[in-house]
C-alpha positions in Angstrom: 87.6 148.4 193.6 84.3 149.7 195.5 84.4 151.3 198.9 82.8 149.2 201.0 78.8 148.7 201.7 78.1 151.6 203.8 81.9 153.4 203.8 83.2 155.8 201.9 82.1 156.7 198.6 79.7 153.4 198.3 76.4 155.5 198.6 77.4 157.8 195.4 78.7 154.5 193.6 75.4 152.9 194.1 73.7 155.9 193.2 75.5 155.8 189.9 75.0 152.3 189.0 71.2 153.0 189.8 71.0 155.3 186.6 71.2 152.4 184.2 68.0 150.8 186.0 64.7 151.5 184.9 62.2 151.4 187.6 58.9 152.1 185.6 57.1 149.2 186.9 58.3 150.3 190.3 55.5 152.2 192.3 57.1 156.4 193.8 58.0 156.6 196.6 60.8 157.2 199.4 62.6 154.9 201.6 64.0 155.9 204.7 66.8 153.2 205.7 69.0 153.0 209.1 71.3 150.3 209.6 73.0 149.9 213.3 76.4 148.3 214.3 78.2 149.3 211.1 81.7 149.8 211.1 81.9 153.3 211.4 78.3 153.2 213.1 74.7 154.2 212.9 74.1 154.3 209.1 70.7 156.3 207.8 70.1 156.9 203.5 67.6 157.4 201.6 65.9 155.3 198.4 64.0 157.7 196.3 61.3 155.8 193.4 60.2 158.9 191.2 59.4 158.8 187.2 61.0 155.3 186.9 64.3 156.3 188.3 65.6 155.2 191.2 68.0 157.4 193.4 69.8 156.8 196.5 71.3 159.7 199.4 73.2 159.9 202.4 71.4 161.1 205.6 67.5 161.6 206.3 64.4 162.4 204.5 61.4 164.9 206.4 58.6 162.4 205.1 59.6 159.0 204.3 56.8 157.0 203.1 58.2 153.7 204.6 60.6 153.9 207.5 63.5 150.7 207.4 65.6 149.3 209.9 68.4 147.0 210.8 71.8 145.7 211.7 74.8 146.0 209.5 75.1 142.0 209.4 71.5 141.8 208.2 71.9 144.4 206.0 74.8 142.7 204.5 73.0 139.6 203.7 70.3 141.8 202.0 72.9 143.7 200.1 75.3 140.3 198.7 71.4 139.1 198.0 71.8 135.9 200.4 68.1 137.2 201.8 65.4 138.6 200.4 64.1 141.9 202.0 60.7 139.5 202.3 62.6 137.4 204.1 64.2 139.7 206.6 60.9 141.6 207.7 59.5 138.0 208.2 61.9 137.0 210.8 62.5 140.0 212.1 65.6 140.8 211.6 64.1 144.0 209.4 61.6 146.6 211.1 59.1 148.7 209.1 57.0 151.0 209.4 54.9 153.3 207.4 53.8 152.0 204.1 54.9 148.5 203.9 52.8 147.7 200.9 54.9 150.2 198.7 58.1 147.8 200.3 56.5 144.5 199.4 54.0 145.1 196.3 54.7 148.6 194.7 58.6 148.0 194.8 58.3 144.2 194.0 59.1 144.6 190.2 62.6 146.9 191.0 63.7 144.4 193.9 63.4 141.0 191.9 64.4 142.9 188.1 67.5 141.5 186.6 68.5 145.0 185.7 69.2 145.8 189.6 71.0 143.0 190.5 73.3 143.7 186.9 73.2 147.3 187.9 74.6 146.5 191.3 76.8 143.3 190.5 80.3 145.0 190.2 79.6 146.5 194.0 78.5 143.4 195.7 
């Protein structure tokens, strides 16, 4: 069974999964994301698009191109796919700042694939 979403050994189980996804349509770029109120706290990782791979890390990157926040519920309903990241910056219930046209146009084609939400299935 997988750790769960922000415990454990998650991040380097995500990581893995992400290896079988191609993410050439998928504009570079890095990803800087904090989520707040998780169980074991303040949560920040980083999303790396480079050479249509697509890699994720624990802790903080020196020059994020896009900078996202938000609470461990709404990052929750992100993750199990029960709202769109669209969606969440909408409302508000996700900040961003930075380049939020890399988030919403250049990242597009890797958010709504079929191969990430196979790739990611078992961890949901």
């Amino acid at each position: 069974m997988a750790s769960e979403p922000l415990e454990g050994g998650w991040l380097q189980a995500v990581d893995s999964a992400l290896e079988a996804v191609d993410a050439g349509d998928a504009a570079d770029g890095v990803a800087q994301i904090t989520v707040s109120g998780a169980p074991g706290g303040a949560v920040a990782f980083v999303a790396v698009v480079e050479a249509g791979r697509v890699r994720v890390s624990a802790g903080r990157h020196p020059q994020p191109d896009v900078v996202v926040g938000c609470t461990y519920a709404d990052f929750m309903e992100v993750w199990r796919g029960d709202l769109s990241v669209e969606a969440a910056y909408m409302s508000g219930r996700m900040k961003l700042e930075g380049d939020q046209v890399l988030m919403f146009d250049g990242w597009r084609p890797l958010l709504r694939s079929a191969a990430l939400g196979e790739a990611l299935a078992a961890l949901r």
